[in-house]
N, C-alpha and C positions, 0 to 999 in steps of 0.2 A: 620509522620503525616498521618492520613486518610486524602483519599479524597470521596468527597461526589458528588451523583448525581445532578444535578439544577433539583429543582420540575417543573414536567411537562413535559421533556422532551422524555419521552417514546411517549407521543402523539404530541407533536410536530415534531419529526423525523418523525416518522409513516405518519403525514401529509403533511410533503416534500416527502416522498417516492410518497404518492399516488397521490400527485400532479403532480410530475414531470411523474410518468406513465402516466398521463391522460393528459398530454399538449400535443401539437402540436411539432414537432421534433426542430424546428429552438427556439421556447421560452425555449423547457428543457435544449438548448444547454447552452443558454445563462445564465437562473438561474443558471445551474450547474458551469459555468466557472465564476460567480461570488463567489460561494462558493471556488471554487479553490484557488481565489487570496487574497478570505480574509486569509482562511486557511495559503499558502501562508506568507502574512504577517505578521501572527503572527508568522510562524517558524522565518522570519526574525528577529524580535524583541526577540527572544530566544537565537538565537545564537548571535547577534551582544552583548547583554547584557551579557551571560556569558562567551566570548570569546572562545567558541569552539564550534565544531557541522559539520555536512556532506551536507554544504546547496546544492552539486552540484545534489546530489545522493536523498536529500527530493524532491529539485523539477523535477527529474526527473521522480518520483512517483506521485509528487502530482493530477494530474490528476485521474491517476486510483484509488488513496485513496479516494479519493473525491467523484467519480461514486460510489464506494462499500459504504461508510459508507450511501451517501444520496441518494442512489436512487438502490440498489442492496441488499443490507443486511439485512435481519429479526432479530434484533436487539432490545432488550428493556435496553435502559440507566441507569434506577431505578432500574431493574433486572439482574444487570452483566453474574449472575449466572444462569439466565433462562435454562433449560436444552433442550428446544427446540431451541434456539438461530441460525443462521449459525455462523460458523467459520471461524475467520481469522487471518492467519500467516503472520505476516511481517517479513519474513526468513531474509531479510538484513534488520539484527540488527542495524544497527548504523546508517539507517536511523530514527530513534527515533523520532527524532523532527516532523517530518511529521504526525508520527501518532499519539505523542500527543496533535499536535495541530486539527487535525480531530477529537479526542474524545472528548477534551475539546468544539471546535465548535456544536458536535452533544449534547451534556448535560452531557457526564460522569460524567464530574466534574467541577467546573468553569474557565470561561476562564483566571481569574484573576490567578489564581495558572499556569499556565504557565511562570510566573516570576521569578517562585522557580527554575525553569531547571537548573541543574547540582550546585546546591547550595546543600551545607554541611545539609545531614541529608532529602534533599528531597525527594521521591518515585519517581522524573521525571529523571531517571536515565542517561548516557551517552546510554545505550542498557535499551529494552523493560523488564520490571518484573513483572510478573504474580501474584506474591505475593504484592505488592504495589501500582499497577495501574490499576482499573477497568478497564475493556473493553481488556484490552493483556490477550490474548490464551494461550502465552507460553513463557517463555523466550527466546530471541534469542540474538546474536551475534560473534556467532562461524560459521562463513559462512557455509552451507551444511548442517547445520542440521533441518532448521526449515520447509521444504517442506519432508523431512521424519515422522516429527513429524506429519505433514499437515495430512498425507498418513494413521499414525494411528487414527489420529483424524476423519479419515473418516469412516475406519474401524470398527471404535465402533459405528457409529453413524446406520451403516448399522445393527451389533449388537443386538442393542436397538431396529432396525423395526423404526427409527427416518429416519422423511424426510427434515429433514436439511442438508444445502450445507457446505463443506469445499472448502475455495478459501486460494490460501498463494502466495505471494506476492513475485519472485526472483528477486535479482539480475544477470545479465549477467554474471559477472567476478566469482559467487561462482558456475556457470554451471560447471568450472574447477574441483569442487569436485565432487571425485568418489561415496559418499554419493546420491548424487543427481540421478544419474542417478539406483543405484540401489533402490531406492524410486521408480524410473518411471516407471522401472520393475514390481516391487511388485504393484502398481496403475493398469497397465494395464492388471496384470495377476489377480487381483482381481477383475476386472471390476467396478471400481470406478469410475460409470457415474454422481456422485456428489460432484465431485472433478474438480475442475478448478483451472489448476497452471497458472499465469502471469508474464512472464518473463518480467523485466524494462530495453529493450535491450536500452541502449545506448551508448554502445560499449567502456566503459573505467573502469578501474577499479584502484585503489590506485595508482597511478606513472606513471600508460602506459594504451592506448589501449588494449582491449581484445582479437585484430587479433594481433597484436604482443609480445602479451605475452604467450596466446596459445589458437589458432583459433578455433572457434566455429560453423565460417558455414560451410555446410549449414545446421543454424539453426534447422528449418523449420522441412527438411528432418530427421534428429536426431532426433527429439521426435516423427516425424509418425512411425519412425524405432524402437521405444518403444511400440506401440501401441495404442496412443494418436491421438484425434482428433482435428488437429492444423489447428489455422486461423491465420494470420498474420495483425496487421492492427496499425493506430495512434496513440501512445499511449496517445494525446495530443486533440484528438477529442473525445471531451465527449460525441456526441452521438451515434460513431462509437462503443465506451466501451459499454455505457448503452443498446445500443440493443444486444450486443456481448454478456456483460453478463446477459441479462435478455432475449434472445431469444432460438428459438426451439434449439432444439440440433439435428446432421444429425444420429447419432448412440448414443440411450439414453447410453448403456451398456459399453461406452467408456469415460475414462476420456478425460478432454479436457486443451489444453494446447492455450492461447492465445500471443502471442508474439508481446508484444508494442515497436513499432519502440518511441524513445523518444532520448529529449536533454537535456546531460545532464547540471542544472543548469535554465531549462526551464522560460521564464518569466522576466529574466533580461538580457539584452543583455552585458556586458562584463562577465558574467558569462557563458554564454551561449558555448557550446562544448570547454569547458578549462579544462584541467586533472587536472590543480592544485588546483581546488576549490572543488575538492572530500572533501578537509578538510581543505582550508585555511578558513579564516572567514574575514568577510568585515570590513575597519575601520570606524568611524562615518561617513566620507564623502560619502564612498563606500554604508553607510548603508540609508544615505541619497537618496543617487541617486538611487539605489534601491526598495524603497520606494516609490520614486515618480513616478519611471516605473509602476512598480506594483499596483498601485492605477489608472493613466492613463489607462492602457488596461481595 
């Protein structure tokens, strides 16, 4: 099945963007971390209904997905295809849910079709597809490959004499692939100052932590040692992102690497820093109590 844009949605996003630039820092925080938890909700209602899905690893994104789509992104929903558009990689694939429920939220397609998730014959696939889902860049699911893609995706853009941004969205535990870091290489030896990678450190990855399966700090130090200009800060404070990613830059000629301290599972507290909710999925009761947290904040 296609899916289709909700009419009017290109100016409507466009008008939360320029809204939330133009507020006062404490009311963007709070519009923003309302879209969070609706977004938020509805991944819940995705996976508890199809019985699978990565809620630990969605909401551990969902913050920064949230920032980028509504208050970061030059973006037109009726025009997927825009060729002036920014780009954006969500390199961990199998958080899926997260970003379909952000596309659906911003107008790609309606929210009601988020019911179909992982049903026989749907485009809302277990991983992101470029072919079936408006608004996905690339396919991803193969951990390490989709901030390489990011990388040429920048590349071309530079190509073209286009002044649109590439931003792609890692997780922690695929920093392990060697893919990745010779991406960081080819980024910093190209000067790809419109390139922002975010890493979604929240230090666990399928079964184990990420320091005990193989260590990663210091972080920080590892991508300046690529040539990257890195800020570290909350992955969880929206307005910490929104000036982060909409602020000067200290070296334009440098890409830049953001690294969000984040929990994972964020938002529900028996979820919250559990390794085993990378992929278990809640029962009705669980999805209950869930719900009502999520609605509370």
């Amino acid at each position: 099945m296609a899916l289709a844009p909700v009419p009017g949605a290109t100016a409507r996003l466009a008008a939360i963007r320029r809204e939330l630039r133009e507020a006062p820092p404490a009311e963007r925080a709070a519009r923003l971390r309302e879209l969070a938890y609706a977004i938020r909700r509805s991944d819940l209602e995705m996976i508890s209904r199809a019985g699978q899905g990565h809620i630990g690893g969605d909401y551990s994104a969902a913050d920064i997905v949230t920032v980028l789509y509504f208050g970061v992104l030059d973006i037109r929903p009726e025009e997927p295809e825009w060729a002036e558009r920014d780009r954006f990689v969500l390199s961990k694939g199998h958080a899926a849910g997260i970003l379909y429920a952000a596309l659906a939220h911003a107008g790609f397609f309606p929210q009601a079709e988020l019911a179909t998730f992982l049903e026989p014959l749907s485009p809302l696939n277990g991983h992101p597809n470029r072919r079936k889902v408006p608004g996905v860049e690339t396919s991803t699911g193969p951990l390490g490959h989709g901030f390489p893609v990011a990388v040429g995706m920048a590349v071309a853009a530079r190509l073209d004499g286009s002044g649109r941004r590439t931003y792609v969205l890692t997780g922690d535990g695929e920093l392990q692939e060697g893919s990745n870091w010779e991406a960081a290489m080819s980024a910093a030896q190209q000067r790809l100052g419109r390139l922002t990678v975010i890493v979604d450190r929240n230090r666990f990855q399928q079964g184990a932590a990420t320091e005990d399966t193989s260590g990663l700090d210091p972080l920080d130090a590892r991508w300046a040692s690529f040539g990257f200009e890195v800020r570290t800060l909350d992955g969880h404070d929206h307005e910490a992102l929104h000036q982060a990613l909409n602020g000067e830059r200290a070296v334009d000629e440098r890409p830049l690497c953001l690294i969000a301290d984040t929990v994972k599972g964020k938002g529900v507290s028996f979820i919250e820093d559990r390794v085993e909710w990378h992929h278990k999925v809640p029962t009705a009761d669980q999805t209950a109590a869930a719900f009502k947290e999520l609605t509370s904040r």
